[in-house]
TORMIZA-267131 format. One record per residue (C-alpha): residue number from 1; residue in three letters; y, x, z. Coordinates in steps of 0.25 Angstrom, whole numbers. Each point is the difference from the previous one (the first is absolute). Layout:
# residues N
<NUM; 'Ala'; <Y; X; Z>> ...
//
This chain:
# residues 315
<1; 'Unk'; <66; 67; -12>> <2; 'Unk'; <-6; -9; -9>> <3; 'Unk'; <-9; -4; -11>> <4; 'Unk'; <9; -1; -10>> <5; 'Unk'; <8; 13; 5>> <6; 'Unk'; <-12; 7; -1>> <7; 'Unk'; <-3; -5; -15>> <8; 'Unk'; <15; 3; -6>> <9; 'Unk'; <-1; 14; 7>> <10; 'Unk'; <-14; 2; -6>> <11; 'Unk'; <6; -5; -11>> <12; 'Unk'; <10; 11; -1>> <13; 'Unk'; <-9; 11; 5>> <14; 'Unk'; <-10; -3; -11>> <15; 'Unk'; <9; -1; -10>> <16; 'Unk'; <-8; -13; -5>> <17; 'Unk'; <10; -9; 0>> <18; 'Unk'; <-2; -10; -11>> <19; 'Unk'; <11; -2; -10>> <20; 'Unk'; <-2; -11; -9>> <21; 'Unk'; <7; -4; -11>> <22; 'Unk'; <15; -9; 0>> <23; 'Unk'; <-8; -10; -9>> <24; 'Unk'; <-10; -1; 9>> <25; 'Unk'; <5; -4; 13>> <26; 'Unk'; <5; -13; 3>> <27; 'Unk'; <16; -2; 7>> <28; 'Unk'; <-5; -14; 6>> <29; 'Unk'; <-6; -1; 13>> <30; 'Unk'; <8; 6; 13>> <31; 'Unk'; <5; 12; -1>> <32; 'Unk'; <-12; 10; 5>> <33; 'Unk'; <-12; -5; -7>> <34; 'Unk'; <-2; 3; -13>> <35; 'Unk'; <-9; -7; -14>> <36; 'Unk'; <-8; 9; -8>> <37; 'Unk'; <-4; -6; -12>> <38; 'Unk'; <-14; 3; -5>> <39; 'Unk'; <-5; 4; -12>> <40; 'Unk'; <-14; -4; -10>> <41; 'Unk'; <-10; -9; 3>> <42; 'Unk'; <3; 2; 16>> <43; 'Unk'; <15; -5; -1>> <44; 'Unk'; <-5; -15; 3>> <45; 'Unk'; <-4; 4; 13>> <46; 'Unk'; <10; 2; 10>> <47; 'Unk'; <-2; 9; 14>> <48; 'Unk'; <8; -6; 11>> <49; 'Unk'; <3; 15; 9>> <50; 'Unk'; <5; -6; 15>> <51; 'Unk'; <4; 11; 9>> <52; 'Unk'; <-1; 2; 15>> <53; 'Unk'; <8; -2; 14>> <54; 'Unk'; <12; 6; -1>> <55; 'Unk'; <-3; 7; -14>> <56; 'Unk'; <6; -5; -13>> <57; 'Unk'; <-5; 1; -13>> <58; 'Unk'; <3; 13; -3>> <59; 'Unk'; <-14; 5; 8>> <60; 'Unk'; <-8; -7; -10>> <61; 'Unk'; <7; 7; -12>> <62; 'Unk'; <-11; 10; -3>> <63; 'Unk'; <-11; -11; 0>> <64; 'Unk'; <8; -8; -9>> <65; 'Unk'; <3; 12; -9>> <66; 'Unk'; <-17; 2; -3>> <67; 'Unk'; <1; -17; -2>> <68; 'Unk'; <9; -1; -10>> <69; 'Unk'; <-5; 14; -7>> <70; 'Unk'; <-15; -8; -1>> <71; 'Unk'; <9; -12; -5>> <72; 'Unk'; <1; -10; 8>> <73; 'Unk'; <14; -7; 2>> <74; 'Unk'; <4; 5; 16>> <75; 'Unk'; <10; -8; 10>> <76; 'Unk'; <3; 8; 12>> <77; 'Unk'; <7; -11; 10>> <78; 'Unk'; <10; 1; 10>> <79; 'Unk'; <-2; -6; 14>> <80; 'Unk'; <10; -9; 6>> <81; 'Unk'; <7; 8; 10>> <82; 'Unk'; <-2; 13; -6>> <83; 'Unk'; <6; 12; -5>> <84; 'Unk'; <12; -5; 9>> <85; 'Unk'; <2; 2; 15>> <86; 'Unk'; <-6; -2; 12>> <87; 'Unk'; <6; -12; 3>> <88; 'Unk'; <-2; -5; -16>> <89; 'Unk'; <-16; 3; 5>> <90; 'Unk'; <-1; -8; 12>> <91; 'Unk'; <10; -11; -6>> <92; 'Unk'; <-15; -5; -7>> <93; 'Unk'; <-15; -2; 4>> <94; 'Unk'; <-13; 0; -7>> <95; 'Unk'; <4; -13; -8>> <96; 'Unk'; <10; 7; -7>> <97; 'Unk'; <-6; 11; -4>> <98; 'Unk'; <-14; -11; -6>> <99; 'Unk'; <11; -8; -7>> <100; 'Unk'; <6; 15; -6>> <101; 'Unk'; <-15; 2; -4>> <102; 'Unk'; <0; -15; -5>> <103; 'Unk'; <14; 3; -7>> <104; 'Unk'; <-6; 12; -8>> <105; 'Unk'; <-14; -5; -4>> <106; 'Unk'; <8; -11; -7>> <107; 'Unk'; <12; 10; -5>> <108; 'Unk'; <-13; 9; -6>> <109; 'Unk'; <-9; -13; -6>> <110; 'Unk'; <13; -3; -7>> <111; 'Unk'; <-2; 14; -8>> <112; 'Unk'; <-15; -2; -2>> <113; 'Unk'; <-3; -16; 0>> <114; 'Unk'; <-13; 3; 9>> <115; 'Unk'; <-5; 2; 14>> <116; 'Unk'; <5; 14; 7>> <117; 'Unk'; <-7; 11; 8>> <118; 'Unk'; <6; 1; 14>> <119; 'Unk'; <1; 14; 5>> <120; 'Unk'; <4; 6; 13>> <121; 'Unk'; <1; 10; 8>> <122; 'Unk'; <-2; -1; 15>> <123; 'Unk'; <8; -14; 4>> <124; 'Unk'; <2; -1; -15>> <125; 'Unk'; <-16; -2; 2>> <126; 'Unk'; <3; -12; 10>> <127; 'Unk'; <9; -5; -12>> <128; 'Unk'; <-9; 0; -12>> <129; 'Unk'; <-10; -7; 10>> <130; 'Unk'; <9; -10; 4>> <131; 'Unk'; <6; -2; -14>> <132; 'Unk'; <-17; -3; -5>> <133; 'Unk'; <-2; -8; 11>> <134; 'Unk'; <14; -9; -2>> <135; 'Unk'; <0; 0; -14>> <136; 'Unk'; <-14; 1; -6>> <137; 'Unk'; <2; -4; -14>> <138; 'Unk'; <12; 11; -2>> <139; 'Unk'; <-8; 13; 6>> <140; 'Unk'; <-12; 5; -10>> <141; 'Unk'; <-4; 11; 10>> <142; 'Unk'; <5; 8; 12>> <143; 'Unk'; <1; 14; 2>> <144; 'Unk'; <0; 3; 16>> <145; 'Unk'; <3; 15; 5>> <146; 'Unk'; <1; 5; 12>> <147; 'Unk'; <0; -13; 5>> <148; 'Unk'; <9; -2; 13>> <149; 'Unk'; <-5; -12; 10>> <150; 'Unk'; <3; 9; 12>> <151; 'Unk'; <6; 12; 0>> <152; 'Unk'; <-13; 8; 7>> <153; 'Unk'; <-2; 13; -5>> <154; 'Unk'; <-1; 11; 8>> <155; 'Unk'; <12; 6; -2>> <156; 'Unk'; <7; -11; 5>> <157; 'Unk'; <6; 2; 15>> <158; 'Unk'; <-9; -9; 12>> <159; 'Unk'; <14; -8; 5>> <160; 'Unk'; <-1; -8; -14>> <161; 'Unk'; <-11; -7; 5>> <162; 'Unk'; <10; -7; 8>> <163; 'Unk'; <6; -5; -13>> <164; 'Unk'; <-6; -14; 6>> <165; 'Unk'; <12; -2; 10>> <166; 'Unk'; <9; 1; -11>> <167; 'Unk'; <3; -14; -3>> <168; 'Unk'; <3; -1; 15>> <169; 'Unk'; <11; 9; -1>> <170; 'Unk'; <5; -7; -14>> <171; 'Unk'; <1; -12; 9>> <172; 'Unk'; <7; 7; 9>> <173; 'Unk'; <8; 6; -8>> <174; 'Unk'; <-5; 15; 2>> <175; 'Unk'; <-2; 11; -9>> <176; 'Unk'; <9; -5; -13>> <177; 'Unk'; <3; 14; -3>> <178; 'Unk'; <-12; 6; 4>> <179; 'Unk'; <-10; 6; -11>> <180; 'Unk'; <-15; 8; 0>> <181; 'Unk'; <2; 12; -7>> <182; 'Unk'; <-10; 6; -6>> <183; 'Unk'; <-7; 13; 4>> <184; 'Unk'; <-6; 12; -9>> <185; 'Unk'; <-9; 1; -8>> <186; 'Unk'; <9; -13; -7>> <187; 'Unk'; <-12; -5; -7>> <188; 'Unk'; <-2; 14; -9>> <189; 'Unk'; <-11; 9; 2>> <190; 'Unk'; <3; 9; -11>> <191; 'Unk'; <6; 11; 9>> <192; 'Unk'; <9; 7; -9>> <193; 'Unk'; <5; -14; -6>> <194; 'Unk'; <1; -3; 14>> <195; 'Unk'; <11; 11; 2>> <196; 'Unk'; <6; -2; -14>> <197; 'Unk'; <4; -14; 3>> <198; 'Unk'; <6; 2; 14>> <199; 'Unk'; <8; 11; -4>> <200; 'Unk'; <6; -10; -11>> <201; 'Unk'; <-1; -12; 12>> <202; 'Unk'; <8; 11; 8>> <203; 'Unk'; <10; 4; -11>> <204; 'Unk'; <9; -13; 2>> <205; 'Unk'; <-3; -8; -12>> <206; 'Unk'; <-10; -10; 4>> <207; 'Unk'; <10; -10; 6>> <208; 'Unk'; <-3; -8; -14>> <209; 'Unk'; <-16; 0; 2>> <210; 'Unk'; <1; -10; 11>> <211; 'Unk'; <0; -2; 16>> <212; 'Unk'; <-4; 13; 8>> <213; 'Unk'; <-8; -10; 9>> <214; 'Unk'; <-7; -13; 0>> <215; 'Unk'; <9; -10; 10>> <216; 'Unk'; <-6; -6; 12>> <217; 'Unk'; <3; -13; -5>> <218; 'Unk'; <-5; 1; -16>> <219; 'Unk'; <-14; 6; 8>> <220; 'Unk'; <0; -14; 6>> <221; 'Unk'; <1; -8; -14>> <222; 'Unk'; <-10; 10; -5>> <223; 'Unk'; <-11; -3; 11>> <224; 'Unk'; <5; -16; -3>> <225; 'Unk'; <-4; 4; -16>> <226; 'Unk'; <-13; 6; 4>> <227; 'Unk'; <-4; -10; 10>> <228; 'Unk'; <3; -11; -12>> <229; 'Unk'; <-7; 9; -10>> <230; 'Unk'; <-14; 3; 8>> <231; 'Unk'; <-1; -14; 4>> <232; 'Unk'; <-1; -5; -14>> <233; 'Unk'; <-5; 11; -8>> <234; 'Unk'; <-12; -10; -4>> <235; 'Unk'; <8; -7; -9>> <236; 'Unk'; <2; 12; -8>> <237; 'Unk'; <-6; -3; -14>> <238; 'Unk'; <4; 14; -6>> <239; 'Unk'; <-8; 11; -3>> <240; 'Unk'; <4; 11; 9>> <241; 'Unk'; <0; 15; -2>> <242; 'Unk'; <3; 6; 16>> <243; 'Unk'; <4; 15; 2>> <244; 'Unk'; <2; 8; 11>> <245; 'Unk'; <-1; 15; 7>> <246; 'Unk'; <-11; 0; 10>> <247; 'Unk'; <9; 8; 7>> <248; 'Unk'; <12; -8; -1>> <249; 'Unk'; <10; 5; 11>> <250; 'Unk'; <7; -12; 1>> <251; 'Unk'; <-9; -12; -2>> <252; 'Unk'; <-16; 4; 2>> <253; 'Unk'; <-9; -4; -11>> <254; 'Unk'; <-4; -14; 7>> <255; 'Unk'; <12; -7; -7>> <256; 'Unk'; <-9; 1; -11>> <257; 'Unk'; <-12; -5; 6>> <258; 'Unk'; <8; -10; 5>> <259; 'Unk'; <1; -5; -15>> <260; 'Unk'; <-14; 2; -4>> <261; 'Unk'; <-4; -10; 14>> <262; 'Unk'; <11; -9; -5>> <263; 'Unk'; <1; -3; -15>> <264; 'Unk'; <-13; -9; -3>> <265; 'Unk'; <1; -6; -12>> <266; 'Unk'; <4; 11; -9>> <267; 'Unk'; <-7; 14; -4>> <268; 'Unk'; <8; 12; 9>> <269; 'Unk'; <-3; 13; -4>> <270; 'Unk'; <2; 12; 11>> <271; 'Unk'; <5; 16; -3>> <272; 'Unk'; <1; 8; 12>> <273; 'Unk'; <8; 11; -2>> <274; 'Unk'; <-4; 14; 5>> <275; 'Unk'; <13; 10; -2>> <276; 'Unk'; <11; -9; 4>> <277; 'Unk'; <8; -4; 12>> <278; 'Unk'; <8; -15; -2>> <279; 'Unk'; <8; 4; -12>> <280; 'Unk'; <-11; -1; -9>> <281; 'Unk'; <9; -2; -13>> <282; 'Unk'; <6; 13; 2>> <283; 'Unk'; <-9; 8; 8>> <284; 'Unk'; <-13; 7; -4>> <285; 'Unk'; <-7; -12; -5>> <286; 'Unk'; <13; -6; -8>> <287; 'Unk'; <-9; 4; -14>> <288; 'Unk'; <-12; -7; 4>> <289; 'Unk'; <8; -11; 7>> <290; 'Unk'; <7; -2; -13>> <291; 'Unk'; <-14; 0; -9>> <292; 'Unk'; <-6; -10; 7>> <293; 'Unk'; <11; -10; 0>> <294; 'Unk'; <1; 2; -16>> <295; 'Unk'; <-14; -2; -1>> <296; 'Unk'; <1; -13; 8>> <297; 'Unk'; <10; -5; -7>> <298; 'Unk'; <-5; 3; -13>> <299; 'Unk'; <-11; -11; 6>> <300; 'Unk'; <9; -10; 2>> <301; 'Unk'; <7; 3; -13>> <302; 'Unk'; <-13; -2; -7>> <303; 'Unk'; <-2; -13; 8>> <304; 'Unk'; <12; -5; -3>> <305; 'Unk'; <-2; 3; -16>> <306; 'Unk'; <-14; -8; -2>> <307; 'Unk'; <1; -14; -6>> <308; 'Unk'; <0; -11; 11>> <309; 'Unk'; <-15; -4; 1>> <310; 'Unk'; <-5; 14; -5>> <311; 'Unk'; <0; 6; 15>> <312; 'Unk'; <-15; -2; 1>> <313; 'Unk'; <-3; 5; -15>> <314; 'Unk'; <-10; 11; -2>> <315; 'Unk'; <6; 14; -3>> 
//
């Protein structure tokens, strides 16, 4: 099980799932991401949603859907790799899944004709990073949650602290079908979403939400991506609003601090979040969560509106 298994059958036990409008959706891109065009004075600024390992864009549906109701124009990208098989996944590494990053930045500053707000979840985190740090002129901010640099929290089971040997086996040709699965609480703390979503996980229709496990070999590529990413976050010139559950069963809180430590030259503001588990988009939190991240990109939209020259001008 899944991030994005557990968001589209959280999806379907809520009975939240966004429908917008034939006119508003976009048939370019690949076939699973989806463009929501915005609406008012927040249309010209575009939030770029970047799912994680193994997800695809479906588990950022609920954020996207509060994003586009506060107006802002919303791309939800697909990963190389994704939404496929197991061997479409481990066919591509961490570059791949920058340039699809890269690719809907541009797809989405086509729509709005400025800089977008990178946001995502868990390696999606990674992603919107890396996306500020390669590409500083195209990313106005970056939304981090439950950021995953190592997969660390306590639910986690001990023998993945091993996941160091596992470039050895790549090399020697072990473990190709081998994945992690994940274990309960599956990033929920909500008990009785908790339940809810398994019984739909359990029911046989969550073959579409993505791969049950993260592969051996995609783990390596993601500790590639967050070794690239820690070691330049100091180049990141992006304001940064990081969120994450202090209890986050699947990577502790230090991922976050990790950012704080890292990004130097630009302001990083942190929310701990105190009723959640990883999932924070969905679980108890997901209101907040969503609050804050239209409150920050209402701040970049309102930076992106002044004059050129006016930034410093008195209120």
């Amino acid at each position: 099980m899944n991030a994005a298994a557990v968001a589209t059958a959280t999806l379907r036990a809520m009975d939240e799932t966004p429908r917008a409008s034939h006119s508003s959706v976009s048939t370019t891109g690949t076939e699973h991401e989806y463009l929501l065009e915005g609406h008012g004075p927040l249309a010209s600024t575009g939030v770029l949603l970047i799912h994680g390992l193994t997800g695809t864009p479906n588990e950022m549906r609920l954020l996207a859907k509060g994003l586009h109701r506060a107006g802002f124009t919303v791309l939800a990208v697909q990963l190389a790799g994704h939404c496929g098989t197991q061997d479409d996944l481990i066919a591509t590494g961490w570059k791949d899944w920058v340039a699809s990053a890269r690719r809907g930045a541009e797809r989405l500053m086509q729509h709005t004709g400025r800089p977008v707000i990178a946001c995502g979840l868990s390696m999606g985190a990674l992603l919107s990073l890396a996306l500020a740090i390669e590409r500083p002129q195209q990313v106005a901010g970056v939304v981090a949650l439950s950021t995953t640099f190592r997969y660390d929290g306590w639910s986690i089971p001990g023998y993945t602290r091993l996941a160091f040997l596992l470039p050895l086996f790549r090399a020697l040709g072990i473990g190709r079908r081998k994945v992690f699965m994940e274990a309960p609480p599956y990033g929920i703390k909500d008990e009785a979403l908790r339940e809810r979503v398994v019984s739909q996980m359990h029911s046989g229709d969550s073959a579409a939400a993505g791969l049950p496990g993260n592969p051996w070999w995609s783990v390596i590529e993601l500790r590639a991506l967050s070794a690239y990413v820690r070691r330049n976050l100091g180049a990141v010139r992006a304001p940064c609003l990081v969120m994450h559950a202090r209890n986050d069963d699947i990577a502790a809180a230090g991922n976050a601090q990790d950012i704080v430590r890292g990004v130097r030259h630009a302001p990083v503001e942190l929310v701990l979040l105190d009723d959640s588990y990883h999932m924070i988009t969905i679980d108890r939190d997901r209101r907040t969560v969503l609050a804050r991240t239209v409150a920050f990109a209402e701040g970049i939209a309102q930076q992106q509106q002044q004059p050129p020259g006016d930034e410093g001008a008195a209120p």
